[in-house]
N, C-alpha and C positions, 0 to 999 in steps of 0.2 A: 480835598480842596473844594469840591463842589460844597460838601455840610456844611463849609466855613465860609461860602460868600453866600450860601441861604443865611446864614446866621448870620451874617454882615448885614445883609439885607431887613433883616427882621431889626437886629438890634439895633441898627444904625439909627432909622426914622424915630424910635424912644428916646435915645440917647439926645440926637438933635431938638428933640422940641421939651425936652426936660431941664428942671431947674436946676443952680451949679449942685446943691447938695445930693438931688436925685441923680445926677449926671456920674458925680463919684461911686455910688453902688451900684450902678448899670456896670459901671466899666471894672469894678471890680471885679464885678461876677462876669462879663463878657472873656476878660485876663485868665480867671480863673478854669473857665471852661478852652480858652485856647492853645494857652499858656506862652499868647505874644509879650512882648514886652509892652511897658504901660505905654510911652511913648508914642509905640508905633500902632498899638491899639487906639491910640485916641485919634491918629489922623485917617486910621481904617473908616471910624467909625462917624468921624467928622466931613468927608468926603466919598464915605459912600462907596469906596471903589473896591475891588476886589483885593484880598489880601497881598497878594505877590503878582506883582504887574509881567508878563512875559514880551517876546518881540523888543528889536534893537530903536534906540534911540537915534533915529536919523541925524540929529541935531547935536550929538556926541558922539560923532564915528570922526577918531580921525584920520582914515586912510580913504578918501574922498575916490571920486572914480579916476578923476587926472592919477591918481597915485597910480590906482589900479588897470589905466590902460598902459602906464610906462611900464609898469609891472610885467603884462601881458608881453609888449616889444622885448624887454630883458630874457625875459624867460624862451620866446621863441629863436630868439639872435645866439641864445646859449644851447639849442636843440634840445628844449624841451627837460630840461635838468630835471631834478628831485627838489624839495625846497632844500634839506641840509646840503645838496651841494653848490644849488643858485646863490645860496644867503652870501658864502666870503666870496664869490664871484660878482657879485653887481656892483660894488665899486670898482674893480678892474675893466667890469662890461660899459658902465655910466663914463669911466675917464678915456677909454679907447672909442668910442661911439662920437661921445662929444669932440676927440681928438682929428676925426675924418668927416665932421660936419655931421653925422647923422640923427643926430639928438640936439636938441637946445633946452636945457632942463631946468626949472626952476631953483631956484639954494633951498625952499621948503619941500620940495617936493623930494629934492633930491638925499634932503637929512632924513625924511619921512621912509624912503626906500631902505637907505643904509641901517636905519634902527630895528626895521621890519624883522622879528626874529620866523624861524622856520614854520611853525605853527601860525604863522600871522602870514603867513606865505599861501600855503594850503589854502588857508580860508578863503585867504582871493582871487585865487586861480581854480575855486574846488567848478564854479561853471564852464570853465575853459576848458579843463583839460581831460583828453579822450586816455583810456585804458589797453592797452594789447600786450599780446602775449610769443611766448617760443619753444625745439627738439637738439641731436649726438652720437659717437663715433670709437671705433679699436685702437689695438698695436700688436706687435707681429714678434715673434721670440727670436733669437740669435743664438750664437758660437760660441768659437773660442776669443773672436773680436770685440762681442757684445762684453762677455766675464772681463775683458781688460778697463773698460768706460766704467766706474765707481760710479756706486748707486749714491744719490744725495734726495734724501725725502722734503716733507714741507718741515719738520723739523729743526732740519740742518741747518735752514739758510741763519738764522740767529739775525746779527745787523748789518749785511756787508755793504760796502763800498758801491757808492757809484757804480757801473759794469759790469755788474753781474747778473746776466738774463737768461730770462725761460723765453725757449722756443718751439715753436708748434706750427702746423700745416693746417687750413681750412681749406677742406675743397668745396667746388662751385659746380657740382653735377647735376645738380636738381634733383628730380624724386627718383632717375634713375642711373647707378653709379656706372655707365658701360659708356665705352670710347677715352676719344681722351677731351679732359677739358680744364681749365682753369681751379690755379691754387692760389691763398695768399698766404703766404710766408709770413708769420707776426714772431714777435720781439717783445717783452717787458721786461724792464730794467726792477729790479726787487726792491731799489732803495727810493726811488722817487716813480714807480709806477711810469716811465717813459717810454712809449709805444711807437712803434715804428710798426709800418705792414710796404711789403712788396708783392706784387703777382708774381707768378709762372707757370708759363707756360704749359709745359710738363714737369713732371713731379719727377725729378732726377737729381742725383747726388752731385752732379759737377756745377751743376746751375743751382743750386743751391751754394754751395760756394762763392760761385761771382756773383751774386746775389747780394750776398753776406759781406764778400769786402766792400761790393759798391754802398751799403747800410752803414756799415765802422766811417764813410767817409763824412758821413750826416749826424751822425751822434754826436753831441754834446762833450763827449767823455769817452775814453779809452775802453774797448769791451776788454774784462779780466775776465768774466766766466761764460759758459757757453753751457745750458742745461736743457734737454730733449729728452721726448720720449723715445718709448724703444721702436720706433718707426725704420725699418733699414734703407731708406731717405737717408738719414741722421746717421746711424749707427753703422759704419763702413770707415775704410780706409782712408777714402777722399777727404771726409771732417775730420776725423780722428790726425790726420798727418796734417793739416791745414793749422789742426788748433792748438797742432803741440810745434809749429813751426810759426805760430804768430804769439806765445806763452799764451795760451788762452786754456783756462782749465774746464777740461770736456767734462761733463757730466750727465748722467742719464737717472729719471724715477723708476719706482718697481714697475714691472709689467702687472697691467690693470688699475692702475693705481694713479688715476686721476685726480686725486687730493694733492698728491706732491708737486704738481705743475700748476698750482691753483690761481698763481699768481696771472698766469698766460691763458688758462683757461677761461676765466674769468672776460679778459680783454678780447678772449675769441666772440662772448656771444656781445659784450656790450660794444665792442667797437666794430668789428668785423661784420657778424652778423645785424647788426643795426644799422651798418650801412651799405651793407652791399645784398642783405635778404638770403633767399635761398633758392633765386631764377636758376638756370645754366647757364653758364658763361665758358665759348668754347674757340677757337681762333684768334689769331693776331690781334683782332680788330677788338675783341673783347678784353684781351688784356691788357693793349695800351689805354683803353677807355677806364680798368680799373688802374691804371699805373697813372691816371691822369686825375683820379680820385683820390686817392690816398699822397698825390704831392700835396692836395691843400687840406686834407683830413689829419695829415701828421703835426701839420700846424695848429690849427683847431684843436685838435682833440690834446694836443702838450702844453698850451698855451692858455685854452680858455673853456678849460674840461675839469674841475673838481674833482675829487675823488677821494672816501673816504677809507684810509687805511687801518687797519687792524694793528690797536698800540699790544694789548696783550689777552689773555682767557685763561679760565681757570672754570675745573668743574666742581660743583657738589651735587653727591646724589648722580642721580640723571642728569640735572642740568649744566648747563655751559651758559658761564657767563664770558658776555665780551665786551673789552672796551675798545672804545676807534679813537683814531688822533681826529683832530678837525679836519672839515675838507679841503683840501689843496690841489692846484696842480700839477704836473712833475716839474714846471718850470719853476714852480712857487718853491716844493721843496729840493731841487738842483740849488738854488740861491741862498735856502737857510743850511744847506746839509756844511759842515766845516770842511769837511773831505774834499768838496768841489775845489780847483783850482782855479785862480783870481783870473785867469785866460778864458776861461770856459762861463765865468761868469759876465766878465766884459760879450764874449760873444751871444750869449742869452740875451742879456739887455740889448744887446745894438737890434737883434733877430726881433724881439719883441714891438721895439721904438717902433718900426714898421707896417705891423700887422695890422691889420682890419678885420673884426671877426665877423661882420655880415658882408665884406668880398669874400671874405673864407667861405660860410656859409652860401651863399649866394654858387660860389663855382664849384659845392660839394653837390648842391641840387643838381645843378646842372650835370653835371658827372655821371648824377644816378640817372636822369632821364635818359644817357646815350646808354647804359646801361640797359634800361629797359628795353627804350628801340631794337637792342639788339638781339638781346634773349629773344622777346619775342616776335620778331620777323623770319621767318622759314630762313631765310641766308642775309647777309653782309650786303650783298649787292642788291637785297630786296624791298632795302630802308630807302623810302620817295627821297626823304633828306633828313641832315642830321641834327637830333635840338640842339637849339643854342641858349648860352644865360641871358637872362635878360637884365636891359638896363639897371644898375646899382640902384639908383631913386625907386625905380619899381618893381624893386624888391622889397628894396628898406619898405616903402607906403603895406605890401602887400602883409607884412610882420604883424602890422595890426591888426588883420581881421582873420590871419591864416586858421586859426583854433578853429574856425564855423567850419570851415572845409572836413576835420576831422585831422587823420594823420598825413603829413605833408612829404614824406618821405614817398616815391617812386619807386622804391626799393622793396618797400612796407611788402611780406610775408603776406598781408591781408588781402592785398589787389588783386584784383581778377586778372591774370594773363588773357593776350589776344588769345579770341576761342579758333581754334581751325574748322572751315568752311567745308559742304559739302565735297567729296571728292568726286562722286557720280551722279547721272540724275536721278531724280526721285522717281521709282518706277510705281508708283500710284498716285502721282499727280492728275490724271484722267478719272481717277473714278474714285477721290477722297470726299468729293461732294457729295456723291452718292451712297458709299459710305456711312458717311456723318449722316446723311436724313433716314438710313435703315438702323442706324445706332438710337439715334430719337425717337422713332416711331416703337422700337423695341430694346430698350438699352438692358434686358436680360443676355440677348443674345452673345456669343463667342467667339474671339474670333476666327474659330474653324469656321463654325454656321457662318459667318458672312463672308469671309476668303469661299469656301462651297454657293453660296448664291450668288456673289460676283464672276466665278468661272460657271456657274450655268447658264448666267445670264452673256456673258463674253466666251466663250469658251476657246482656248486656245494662248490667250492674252494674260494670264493670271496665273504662273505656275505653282507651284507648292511651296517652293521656298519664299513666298514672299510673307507667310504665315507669320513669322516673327515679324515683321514690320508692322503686318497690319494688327499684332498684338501689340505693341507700342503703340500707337495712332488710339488703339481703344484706350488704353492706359491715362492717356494724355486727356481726351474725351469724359473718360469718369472724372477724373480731377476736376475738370473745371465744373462739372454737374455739383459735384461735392461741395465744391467754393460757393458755387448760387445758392444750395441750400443753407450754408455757414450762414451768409451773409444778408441775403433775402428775404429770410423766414421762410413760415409753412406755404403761405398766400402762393409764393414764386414758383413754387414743384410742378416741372410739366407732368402733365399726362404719362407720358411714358415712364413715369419715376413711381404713378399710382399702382399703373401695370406691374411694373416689377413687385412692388411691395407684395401687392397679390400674388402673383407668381409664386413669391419667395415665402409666402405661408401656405399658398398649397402645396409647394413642395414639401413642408414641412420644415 
């Protein structure tokens, strides 16, 4: 490219000041050596400009910024979707938004939105939107109880019905699994991906039960199947008699065989784990706080949550190919499924007419923050006081500019937890100053040689074990010497940094 706009350059100023018939063998021979078309050769060479023009045409973009700040609202009011599964979501998000006052949208702006295919999505959001990331977990073998529960793989399920879910346990221990502390209980329905989560308390086989019929009470649809891992949670007499006393056919995957639950596995890390993280969460207080999350997360996330299902695969070779149906909600396809019953569809609709999905949004924040408060406060009684949501309006306003904050989620895996504080006092608070100017005057030194110079010079004051401390204090010290010289250049090196150097080559 560069040869050809020297060559533009060269040949252009001949060609312009030449007559018509010298003009036709410039440009033939010009065609000839570039192999442009004549055409587009003659307007190169008539204007001068570089062959192939790069950078956007301000003046023919038509997704103007207005597009792209309702864009930005859309996208955050929907928790940050994927573009394939915002795209069939913005006109359900555009007609519920404008339906509770929170949007007033132009008719071009808003055909301009609904046309926007997934790749035209990206593009617009590619400055807004920040990147993170996520870890996993056993099962435990069984009896003569377990061999009765018939094994159903991810093969099995083929196309069933409405009510037939995989179920799984999330626990909420944090980095270390000891005492006791919070689980959530999840649920996917296989044929419209419909997610329910409840907490507990404790991980026990009878409260899972009343757990589960208080869930059948909120579902949509009749539960017909009941499938777990080999958890003995699950795998016991209490479900086992529960499910053949309500016809619900019990089923369990192979052991180790987290393929087969894929369905529920799945919904563990994107629903579960994306809203509630991986804090510890332990006492009452904590589990009403997530039992008061997941009332407006079950809405949200069945109502105004996409999600793109696997139509069918097939392999060649190595590879696996796959195809997905479009994105949808479980509400979306509860409504198109024929299976569904015209009861359950009236009740969908009416549950829908209702909803608001930035109050949703709005009291799932909220949720997570008492969350946070509580993980990390040393106890329950130690929270000054407890967050609250705030006003609707300033929320909705705050949707605009949330992407600069980064990830908005209090939840977010990424956050620094409260650090805990000194528990004793610093026993070389008296003589860190001192210290520090014999670390500068000689920052070769060790820190035995200055723990031994400090108790000669105090003696009595300085025991032996404070050796590790004041090896850390020196640790800390180098570092920042390190960062001056990074960042200061050679100019900035004290003295005592010339000394060691010497030092450190006559040592050898």
């Amino acid at each position: 490219m560069a040869t050809r706009a020297e060559l533009v350059k060269a040949v252009g100023d001949r060609y312009r000041s030449a007559d018509r018939r010298s003009k036709g063998r410039v440009l033939d021979e010009f065609v000839a050596v570039t192999g442009f078309h004549r055409k587009h050769a003659m307007r190169v060479l008539r204007d001068n400009r570089p062959a192939k023009v790069g950078g956007a045409r301000i003046e023919r973009r038509i997704y103007n910024e207005a597009v792209r700040t309702t864009l930005v609202v859309l996208w955050e009011a929907a928790d940050r979707l994927c573009s394939k599964r915002l795209r069939p979501l913005i006109p359900i998000l555009l007609e519920a938004m404008e339906r509770h006052g929170h949007l007033d949208v132009e008719s071009d702006i808003k055909a301009k939105l609904t046309s926007m295919s997934a790749a035209t999505i990206d593009r617009a959001l590619r400055d807004v939107k920040a990147a993170t990331r996520k870890p996993r977990r056993r099962g435990v073998a069984g009896s003569e109880l377990k061999r009765s529960v018939p094994i159903r793989t991810f093969d099995d399920w083929g196309d069933p019905a409405p009510g037939y879910l995989e179920a799984d346990l999330v626990s909420h221990s944090g980095p270390v699994a000891k005492g006791s502390f919070a689980w959530t209980f999840t649920l996917t329905d296989i044929a419209s991906g419909w997610t329910e989560c409840a907490p507990l308390l404790v991980r026990e086989q009878t409260l899972v039960v009343a757990v589960l019929t208080e869930i059948r009470k909120l579902m949509p649809f009749a539960l017909l199947g009941f499938d777990t891992d080999n958890d003995s949670v699950f795998i016991n007499e209490t479900v086992r008699d529960y499910c053949a006393a309500s016809n619900i056919v019990f089923t369990r995957c192979r052991p180790y065989r987290k393929n087969d639950q894929a369905w529920v596995e799945q919904k563990n890390g994107s629903v579960v784990r994306r809203l509630v993280g991986y804090r510890r969460f332990e006492g009452p207080a904590a589990t009403a706080a997530l039992a008061d999350l997941y009332a407006a997360a079950r809405l949200f996330v069945n109502f105004f949550q996409p999600s793109a299902k696997l139509a069918e695969k097939h392999r060649e070779g190595a590879r696996v190919h796959k195809r997905y149906h479009a994105p949808a909600t479980p509400y979306q396809r509860l409504l198109d499924d024929p299976r569904t019953t015209d009861a359950s569809r009236a009740r969908l609709r009416e549950i829908f007419a209702d909803l608001d999905p930035v109050r949703l949004l709005r009291d799932i924040r909220a949720a997570q923050q008492r969350l946070v408060a509580l993980a990390d406060a040393s106890s329950p009684a130690a929270m000054t006081e407890e967050p609250s949501a705030p006003p609707l309006d300033a929320f909705l306003s705050s949707l605009r500019t949330a992407w600069q904050s980064g990830d908005t989620r209090p939840t977010d895996s990424n956050k620094p937890q409260a650090k805990r504080g000194r528990r004793r006092p610093d026993p070389l608070i008296k003589a860190t100053e001192q210290l520090k100017r014999w670390f500068e005057e000689e920052p070769w030194r060790t820190g035995r040689e200055l723990l031994e110079k400090l108790q000669a010079k105090q003696p009595g004051d300085y025991p032996e074990g404070l050796l590790r401390t004041v090896q850390r204090r020196l640790k800390i010290w180098r570092s920042e010497q390190a960062c001056a010289l990074v960042f200061t250049g050679s100019s900035a090196v004290p003295t005592g940094i010339d000394g060691m150097a010497t030092q450190v080559i006559a040592d050898g």
